[in-house]
N, C-alpha and C positions, 0 to 999 in steps of 0.2 A: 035699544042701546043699553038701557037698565039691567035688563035680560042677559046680556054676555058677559057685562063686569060680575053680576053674578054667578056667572059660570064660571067664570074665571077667579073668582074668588076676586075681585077686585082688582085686577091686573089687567095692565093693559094687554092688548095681543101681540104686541109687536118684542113688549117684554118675555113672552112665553118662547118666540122663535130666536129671540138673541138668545136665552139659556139652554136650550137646545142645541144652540150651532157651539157652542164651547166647551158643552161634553163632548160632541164630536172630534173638537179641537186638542181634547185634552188624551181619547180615546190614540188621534195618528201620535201627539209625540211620545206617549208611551212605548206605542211598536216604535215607532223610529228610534229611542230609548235605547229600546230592548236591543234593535238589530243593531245599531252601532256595538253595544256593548260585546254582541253574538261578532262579530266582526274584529273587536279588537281583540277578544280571547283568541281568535283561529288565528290572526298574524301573531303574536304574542305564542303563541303556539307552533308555530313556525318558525319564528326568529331562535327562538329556545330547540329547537330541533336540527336548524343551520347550525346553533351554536356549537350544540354537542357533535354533531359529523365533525365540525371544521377541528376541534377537541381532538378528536378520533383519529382525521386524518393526522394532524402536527404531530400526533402523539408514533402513530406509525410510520414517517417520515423519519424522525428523529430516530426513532429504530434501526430501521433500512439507513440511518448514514452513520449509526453506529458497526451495524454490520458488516457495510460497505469499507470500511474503516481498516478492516482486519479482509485479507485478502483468504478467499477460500481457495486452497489448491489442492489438486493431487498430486502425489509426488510420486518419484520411483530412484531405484539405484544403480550403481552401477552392475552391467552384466559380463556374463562369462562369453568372449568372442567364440561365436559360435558357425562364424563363416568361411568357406575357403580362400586361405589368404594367397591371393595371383596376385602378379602384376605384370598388365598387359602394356607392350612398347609397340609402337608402329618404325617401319622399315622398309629396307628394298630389297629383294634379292640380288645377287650377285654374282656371275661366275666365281668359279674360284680362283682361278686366274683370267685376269682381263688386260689388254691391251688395245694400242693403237699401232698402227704401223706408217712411217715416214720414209720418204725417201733418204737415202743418204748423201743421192748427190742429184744434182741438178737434168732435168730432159724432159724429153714427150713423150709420152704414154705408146710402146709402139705395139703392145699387144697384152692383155687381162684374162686370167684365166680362169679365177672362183668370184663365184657371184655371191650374194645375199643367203644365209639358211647351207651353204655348201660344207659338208665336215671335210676337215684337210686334215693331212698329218705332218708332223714336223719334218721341214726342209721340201713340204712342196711349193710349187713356184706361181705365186700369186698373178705377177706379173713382171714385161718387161721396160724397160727403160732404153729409148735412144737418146744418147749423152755426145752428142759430135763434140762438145767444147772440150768436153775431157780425154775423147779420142784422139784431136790436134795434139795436147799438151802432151799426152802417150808417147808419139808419134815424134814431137819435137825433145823432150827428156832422153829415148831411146837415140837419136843424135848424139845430145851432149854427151852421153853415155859411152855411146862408142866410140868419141872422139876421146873421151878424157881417158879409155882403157888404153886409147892404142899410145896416146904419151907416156901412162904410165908403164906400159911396158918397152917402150924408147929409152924411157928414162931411167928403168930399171938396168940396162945391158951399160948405156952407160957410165950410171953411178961402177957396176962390177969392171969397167976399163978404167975408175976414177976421172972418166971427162968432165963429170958435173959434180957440183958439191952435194953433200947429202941435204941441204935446205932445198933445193932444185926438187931433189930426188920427193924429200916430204910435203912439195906444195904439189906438182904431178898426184903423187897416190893420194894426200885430202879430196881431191879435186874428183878423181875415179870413186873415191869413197862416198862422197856429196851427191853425185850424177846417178850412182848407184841405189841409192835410197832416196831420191825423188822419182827415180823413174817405178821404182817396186811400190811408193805411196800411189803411183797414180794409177799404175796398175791395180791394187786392191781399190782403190776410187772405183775403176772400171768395173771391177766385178759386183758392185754397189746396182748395177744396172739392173739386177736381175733383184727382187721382192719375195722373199718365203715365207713359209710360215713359220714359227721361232717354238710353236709346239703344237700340240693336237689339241682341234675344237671345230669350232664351226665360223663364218664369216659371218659377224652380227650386223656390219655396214661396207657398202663400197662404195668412195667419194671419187671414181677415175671414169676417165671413158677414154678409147683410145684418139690418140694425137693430145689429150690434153697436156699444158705444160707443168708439171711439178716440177718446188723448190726446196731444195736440199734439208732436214733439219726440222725441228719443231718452233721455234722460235722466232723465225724469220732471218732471212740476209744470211745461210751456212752456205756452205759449200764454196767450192771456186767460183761460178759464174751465178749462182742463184740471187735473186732479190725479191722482195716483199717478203714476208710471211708463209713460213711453211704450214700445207695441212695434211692432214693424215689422210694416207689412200685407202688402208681398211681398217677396220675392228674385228678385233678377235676375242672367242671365250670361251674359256673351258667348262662346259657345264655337266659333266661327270656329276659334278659335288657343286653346291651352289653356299654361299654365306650371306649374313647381313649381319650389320653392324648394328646394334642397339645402342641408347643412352643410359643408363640406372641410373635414375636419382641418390644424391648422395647419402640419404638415409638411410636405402635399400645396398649399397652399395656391398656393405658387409658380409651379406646375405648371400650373395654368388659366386660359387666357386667352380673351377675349369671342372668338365665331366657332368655338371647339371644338364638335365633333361630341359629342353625348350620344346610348348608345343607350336608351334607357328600354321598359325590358319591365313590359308590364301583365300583373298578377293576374289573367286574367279567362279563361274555359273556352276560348279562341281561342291564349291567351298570345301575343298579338299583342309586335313590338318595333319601336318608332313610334323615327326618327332626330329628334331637335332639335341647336337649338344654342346656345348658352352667350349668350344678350343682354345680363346686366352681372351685374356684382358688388359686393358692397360697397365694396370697396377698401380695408377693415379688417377685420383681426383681430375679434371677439366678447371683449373681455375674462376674459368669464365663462365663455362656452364654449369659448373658442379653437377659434372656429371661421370658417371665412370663408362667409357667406351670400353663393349663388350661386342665379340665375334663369334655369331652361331652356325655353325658349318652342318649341312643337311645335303642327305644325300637324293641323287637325283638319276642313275643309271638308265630308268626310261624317260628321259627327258620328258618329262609331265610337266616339270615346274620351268618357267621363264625368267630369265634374267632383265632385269628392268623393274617384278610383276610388285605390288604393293600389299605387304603382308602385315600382320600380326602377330607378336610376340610373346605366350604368354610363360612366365616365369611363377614355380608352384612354391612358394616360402615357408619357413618354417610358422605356423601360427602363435608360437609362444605362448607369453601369460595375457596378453593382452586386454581390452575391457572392451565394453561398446554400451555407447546411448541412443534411446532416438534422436532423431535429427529434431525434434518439435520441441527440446529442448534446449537449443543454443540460441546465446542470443550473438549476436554481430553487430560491435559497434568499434569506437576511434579506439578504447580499448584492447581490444582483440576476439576472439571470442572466448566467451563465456560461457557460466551455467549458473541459475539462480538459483542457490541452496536455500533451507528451513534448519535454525539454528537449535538447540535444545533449549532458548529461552523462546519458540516460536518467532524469530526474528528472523528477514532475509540477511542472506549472505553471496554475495557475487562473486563467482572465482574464477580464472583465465585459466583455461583448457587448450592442451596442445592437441590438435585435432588427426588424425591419420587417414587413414583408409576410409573413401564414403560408399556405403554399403547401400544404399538409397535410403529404405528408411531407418536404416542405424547408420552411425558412424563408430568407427575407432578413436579412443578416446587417449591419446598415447600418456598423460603427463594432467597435474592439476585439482585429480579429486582423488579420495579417499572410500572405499569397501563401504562406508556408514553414511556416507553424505546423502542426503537426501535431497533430491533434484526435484524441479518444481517443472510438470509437462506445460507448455503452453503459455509458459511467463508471458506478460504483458509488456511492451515496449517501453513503457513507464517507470517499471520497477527500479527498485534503487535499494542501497546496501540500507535496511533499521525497518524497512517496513512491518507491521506486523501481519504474520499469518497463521490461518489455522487449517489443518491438514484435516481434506474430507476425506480423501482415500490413499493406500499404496502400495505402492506395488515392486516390481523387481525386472528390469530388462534383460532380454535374453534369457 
């Protein structure tokens, strides 16, 4: 025992293993020390690193809503109309002369002689009429007729012997006179029996078959014995030369004068484009429609073209001084439409544009801007008159 305190230099043993275990103690909170420290530098290092991005980004936001602020456009100006100015009207053709045909006195169908497509010529006989009610009245008028001749001439030998007074004598000849021209009315009636043609064309409808009953008149209830409703036994039309009628809008109105060239393209599997020319006009406005009725007369000698057929009308204008914009520059709102100008202090400016002809991607721009204005392509729906803007590019339409 003496021997180890010796060794130990007089220390216990127990005292050598406690000072030994608290260097060891002292050796981990040093690292532990260290690494916390090694730890709070790298967040610390980081947090300093979030700082500066989050810096970075504020700072180039704030940029982007400064830039944003001021609208970047391209603009352009107005152009020199550089398109063929037409204007095309839809239509029908038309014989040049057309009609219906009615009877004029009342009967049954007793025999038809042109059908559907048949060319006739003026004064031939469509068809006939058996009219008995007005062959009766013939037949009873030629009676009173010749009974009222044969007093008048009684009464004539007597008034020359003075037996009857001359008031005798002038109710006698009224009476001959009266009898006379009822019976000559029912006669030309009579000859009403027979349906012509009233000039040269072709039969474009027949509404008869024989024995049917036609009534006298277009309107209904003419004639002596007819009632209901008269309807037309045929159509007739001249198609030599064929017309249609157009509207021109009141704008264009000015524009058209008798002897213009019309080209008129038919609908039809040839798409044939037949020239006419302008034969008259109203020479008024249409209140209602504001429109000016126009008649283009076109000729047709080989019957190519059909009456009924659905055509187009195109009218060659003079093009004037006129302008034109893209269409990607108007805007449409409760206003009217518009165009967003760029002012010489860089500020928007909104102006109401009277619009014309649309060209697809240009339009005619008739009224509203100015040679120097400068248009903004593609305005924003938002825009409004102060905004500021700043011109990246420009250009010049047409």
């Amino acid at each position: 025992m003496t021997d180890k305190r010796h060794a130990h230099q007089g220390v216990p043993e127990f005292h050598q293993n406690r000072v030994a275990s608290m260097g060891k103690r002292d050796q981990v909170a040093r690292r532990v020390r260290t690494f916390a420290i090694v730890v709070i530098a790298i967040l610390l290092a980081g947090l300093a690193r979030t700082l500066l991005v989050r810096h970075a980004e504020a700072a180039a936001l704030a940029g982007r809503a400064r830039d944003n602020a001021v609208l970047q456009v391209h603009v352009t100006t107005l152009g020199n109309n550089r398109h063929d100015n037409f204007l095309t009207l839809p239509g029908t053709l038309q014989g040049i002369v057309e009609t219906e045909l009615y009877a004029r006195t009342s009967g049954y169908v007793k025999q038809w002689y042109k059908d559907i497509g048949a060319p006739v010529k003026k004064g031939d006989l469509l068809a006939t009429l058996d009219t008995p009610d007005v062959d009766k009245q013939v037949e009873e008028a030629q009676a009173n007729y010749a009974l009222a001749r044969i007093a008048y001439e009684r009464w004539s030998k007597l008034l020359a012997q003075d037996a009857v007074s001359q008031e005798e004598y002038d109710e006698k000849n009224a009476a001959y006179q009266q009898t006379g021209a009822e019976l000559k009315r029912l006669r030309d009636q009579l000859n009403f029996n027979r349906v012509v043609a009233p000039f040269d064309g072709i039969v474009t409808r027949r509404n008869v078959d024989n024995g049917a009953l036609v009534n006298a008149g277009n309107g209904g209830g003419g004639g002596s014995s007819g009632n209901g409703s008269g309807q037309p036994l045929f159509a007739l039309a001249q198609i030599d030369r064929l017309h249609v009628y157009l509207y021109v809008p009141e704008d264009k109105a000015a524009l058209i004068h008798v002897g213009d060239t019309v080209a008129v393209h038919v609908n039809d599997s040839a798409g044939a484009t037949v020239d006419g020319k302008v034969a008259r006009t109203a020479g008024a406005i249409d209140p209602v429609m504001r429109t000016l009725q126009v008649e283009v007369v076109l000729p047709n000698a080989d019957h190519r073209l059909l009456p009924g057929a659905y055509v187009q009308a195109s009218f060659s204008l003079p093009a004037g001084h006129s302008h034109t914009l893209p269409v990607n520059t108007l805007l449409f709102s409760a206003a009217g439409t518009q165009v967003a100008t760029v002012d010489a202090h860089g500020k928007v400016v909104l102006k109401t544009v009277q619009v014309g002809i649309d060209y697809g991607r240009e339009a005619e721009i008739k009224s509203g801007l100015d040679s120097r204005d400068r248009v903004i392509l593609n305005p924003p729906d938002a825009i409004s008159n102060g905004d500021a803007a700043h011109i990246v590019a420009a250009g010049k339409a047409g």
